[in-house]
Structure formats: structure tokens, C-alpha cells
C-alpha positions, 0 to 999 in steps of 0.5 A: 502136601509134598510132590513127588521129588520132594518125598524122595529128597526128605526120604533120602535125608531121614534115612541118610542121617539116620545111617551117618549122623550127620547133616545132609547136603545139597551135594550129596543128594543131586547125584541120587536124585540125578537134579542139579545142586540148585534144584536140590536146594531150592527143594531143601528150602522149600521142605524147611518152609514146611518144618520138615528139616533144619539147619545145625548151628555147625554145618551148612546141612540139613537134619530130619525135624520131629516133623520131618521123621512123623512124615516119613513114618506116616507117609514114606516109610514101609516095614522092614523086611527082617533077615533070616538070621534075626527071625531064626533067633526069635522063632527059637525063643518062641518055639521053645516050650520050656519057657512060659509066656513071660521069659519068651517075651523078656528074652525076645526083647533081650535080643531085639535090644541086641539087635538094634542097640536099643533100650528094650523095655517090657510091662507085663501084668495079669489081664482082669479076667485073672482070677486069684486061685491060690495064695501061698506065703513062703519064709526066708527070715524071722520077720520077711517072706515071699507071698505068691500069688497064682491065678486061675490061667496059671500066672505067678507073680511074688512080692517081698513082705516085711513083717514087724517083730512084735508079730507072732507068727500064730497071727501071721498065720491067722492073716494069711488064713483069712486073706486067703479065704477071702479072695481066691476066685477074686477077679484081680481089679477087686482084689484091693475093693475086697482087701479094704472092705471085707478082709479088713473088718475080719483082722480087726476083729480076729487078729491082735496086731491087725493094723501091722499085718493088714498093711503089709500084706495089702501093699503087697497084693494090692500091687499085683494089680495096680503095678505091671512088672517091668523088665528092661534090656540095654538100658545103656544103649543110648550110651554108643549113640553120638548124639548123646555124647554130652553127659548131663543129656545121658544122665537126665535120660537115664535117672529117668529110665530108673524112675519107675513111674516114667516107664510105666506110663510107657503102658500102651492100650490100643492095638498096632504099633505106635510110634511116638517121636521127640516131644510125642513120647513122655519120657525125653524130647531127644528119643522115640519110643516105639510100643504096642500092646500084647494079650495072651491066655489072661496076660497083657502088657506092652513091649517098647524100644527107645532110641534116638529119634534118628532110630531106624524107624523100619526096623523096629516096627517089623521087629516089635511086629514079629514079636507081637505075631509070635505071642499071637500064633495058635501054636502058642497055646500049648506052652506050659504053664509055671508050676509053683509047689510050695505047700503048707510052707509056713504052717510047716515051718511054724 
């Protein structure tokens, strides 16, 4: 579609603005291109005919379109080589053993967000071939307590529970007893079939405030599986970027980075690293996300940076490419699993 010169010059100007913030003129590229300023306008033009580069209200130059950088990530961009620096950083994280796959993940993305000035974002969750193989309930006051969940490959996750006062906890014990009864070795998308229809009918039967009970505990265990975790770093980052200095711009953004729904749409499926530009991604048509997809030991989910569409493009894909290697190495298979003992914890303190 474009000849030669004409992938250079709008190489030249998505990785100029990206690096300035500022729109590109005809005089600043003839001498790296070594064409006259006539015939680098005459090409401008006709890279503007195709959509790929605009004019700003404030300046007589150019700026990157969404067309424009979705050519240059599609056609003319290659990975980034990382630096020795960056890679010491993570293989650090990586090769530390103390650390269960989860933390490694979450602080990786800490640093990469340190790195890029970008807002770091990682859902994680038990894959389905998690099966559920202890259930423990902890309490920290007369009517709320931690429910834990451990699968089969060693996951843990843990939810707050609110129990109503009127409850004995003679009948919070009876529920946990039967719940657990019936869905360890429950692969995890049933738990909430076999919460419905077959622990259900059993509290009804057994246990006096059956209603109250059965609804607390199946918010919280039916969440284990409908709801990754979500785990955010530099979520202010867009804040150091020039282009969001207009204040309802940056609170629009970020009122939706708190919303939950938003960010969990984030959720990648597909393998490789997927870039979504402007108008692409389902968050705001003023930045870009790059994500990809991660599976370990009965583990899934999906880590993301978000930035500015003038993001460096290079960078982020090599970095979320390292870390998604790393998770990937066989080496990987010896990190330890979290041990959880809590014991008989309720029916000791009962």
C-alpha cells in the first residue's frame, strides 16, 4: 500500500511523536530522509489521503491517526530489544522460589509499570481444570469471616462473609459442613450449578435460617469462579502524560479504571500479544492497551499496560513478551505452592 519512502516518513513520525509529543513538520524530517522539504510534504499529503496522519487545530504538523499507529504496529514496527538492566530486574522476580506464581506475576507487572510509566493491570484466576480441595472458614468478629478456598493444584483464594446476627453459629457451622461436603473435588465452573441445585435443597432441609446463610456463602464461592482478581499498578501514570493535562479527560479515565466491570472486560482468550489502539480497546478512545494471555500449573488470566496511544509500542510488546516467556519456562515448575493451615478454625473457636 505504501512505497518505501512513505513507511519510513510515517515510521519517522509515530516514533518522533511518541518521543516529543509534538506535531511533526515537513522540516524536521527532510534531512533524515536527505529529500527536500516539497517532496516530504507532497508525501505527508499523500500519507494524510490514506488517513494515516492528521493535522492539530494548533500547529501546521502532523500527528500519528489510530490508522496511522495500527500501520506502524502491523507493518513497521519490530520488538524492542530489552536492556540488561530491565531483564536483571524481572529474572530476579522470576527466579525467586519464595514467591508463588500470583506475587511473581503481580510484582513483575509492578516493575514493568516502573518502567514504562504505564498503568500495569493484571486478572488472574483458577483455570477450570481447578478442582476445589479444601474449604476452610476463618472468624475475625461475631458475624463476618474469611472463607478459603484451596484447589487441587495448590491455588488459594479468600472472600470476606457477612453473616446476619439472628445466626447461631451451631447453624454456620452445619452450612459450612454441608457445602464442604458437597463440592470439594468440584471442578470450579460448577461450583455455582452444585451450589444451586444440590447444596441448596440440603440447607433448606437441615439448617433454620437456610435463606440467609445459603446466600452469603454462594455470593462468596460463586465469585471464585465468575470473577478474576484484579491487580492494578501506576494506575496515575497517565497523570505525567501531556496529553491528558485536561482534567475531565483524566477523571473520565480514571472513574473508569475503578470500575470493575470495565477492567475485567480487559480479559484477553487468544494467545500472543494483542495490541488494541484508540477507539480498538473498551476502555477510552484516547489510549491503548496492550494484553495477552497466561496459563500456568491450573492458573490463567491476562496481564495488560494501558497508556497513551503514543505509548512505545516496541517496548511494551517485548515486555509483556518477557514476562509471559518467564511464566512459561520449565523451570517455573518447581516454584512452591502457598500452604495455607488454618485447621479446625471455627469449630475451635465454637
Amino acid at each position: 500500500m505504501l512505497t518505501g519512502r512513505q513507511e519510513k516518513l510515517l515510521k519517522l513520525i509515530v516514533e518522533n511523536y511518541i518521543k516529543t509529543v509534538k506535531p511533526v513538520s515537513s522540516k524536521a524530517l527532510s534531512s533524515k530522509l536527505k529529500c527536500s522539504s516539497a517532496t516530504i510534504r507532497n508525501e505527508m499529503v499523500a500519507l494524510e489521503n490514506f488517513g494515516f496522519i492528521e493535522k492539530t487545530h494548533t500547529s501546521s504538523g502532523r500527528v500519528p491517526s489510530d490508522q496511522g499507529y495500527r500501520y506502524y504496529v502491523d507493518n513497521i514496527m519490530v520488538p524492542r530489544e530489552l536492556n540488561g538492566e530491565d531483564m536483571l530486574k524481572l529474572r530476579q522476580i522470576f527466579s525467586n522460589n519464595a514467591l508463588v506464581l500470583s506475587d511473581a506475576i503481580n510484582k513483575s507487572m509492578e516493575i514493568v509499570s516502573e518502567l514504562t510509566n504505564y498503568t500495569a493491570i493484571v486478572l488472574g484466576s483458577s483455570s477450570s481444570d481447578n478442582k476445589i480441595a479444601k474449604i476452610e472458614v476463618v472468624p475475625i468478629a461475631d458475624n463476618k469471616m474469611i472463607a478459603i478456598v484451596i484447589t487441587d493444584k495448590g491455588h488459594v483464594e479468600n472472600r470476606n462473609v457477612s453473616i446476619p446476627n439472628n445466626v447461631s453459629k451451631a447453624e454456620v457451622k452445619q452450612t459450612i459442613d454441608i457445602i464442604s461436603k458437597l463440592i470439594v473435588g468440584v471442578p470450579l465452573n460448577e461450583v455455582s450449578s452444585v451450589l444451586e441445585f444440590e447444596v441448596k435443597p440440603v440447607i433448606d432441609r437441615y439448617v433454620k435460617e437456610h435463606e440467609a446463610l445459603y446466600n452469603a456463602f454462594y455470593n462468596a464461592f460463586s465469585d471464585f469462579t465468575s470473577k478474576p482478581n484484579i491487580k492494578m499498578s501506576g494506575t496515575t501514570n497517565l497523570l505525567m502524560s501531556p496529553e491528558f493535562d485536561d482534567a475531565s479527560k483524566i477523571r473520565k479515565i480514571l472513574n473508569k479504571f475503578d470500575d470493575k466491570d470495565i477492567i475485567r472486560n480487559i480479559k484477553e482468550d487468544s494467545d500472543g500479544v494483542k495490541i488494541y489502539i484508540g477507539s480498538e480497546n473498551n476502555i477510552d478512545d484516547d489510549i491503548s492497551v496492550i494484553k495477552t494471555y497466561f496459563y500456568k500449573d491450573g492458573e490463567e488470566g491476562t496481564i495488560a499496560l494501558v497508556g497513551p496511544k503514543r505509548m512505545e509500542y516496541d517496548k511494551a510488546e517485548a515486555l509483556l513478551n518477557f514476562i509471559k516467556e518467564n511464566i512459561g519456562k520449565e523451570w517455573f515448575n518447581g516454584r512452591k505452592s502457598r500452604n495455607i493451615r488454618y485447621g479446625k478454625a471455627w469449630a475451635q473457636k465454637t
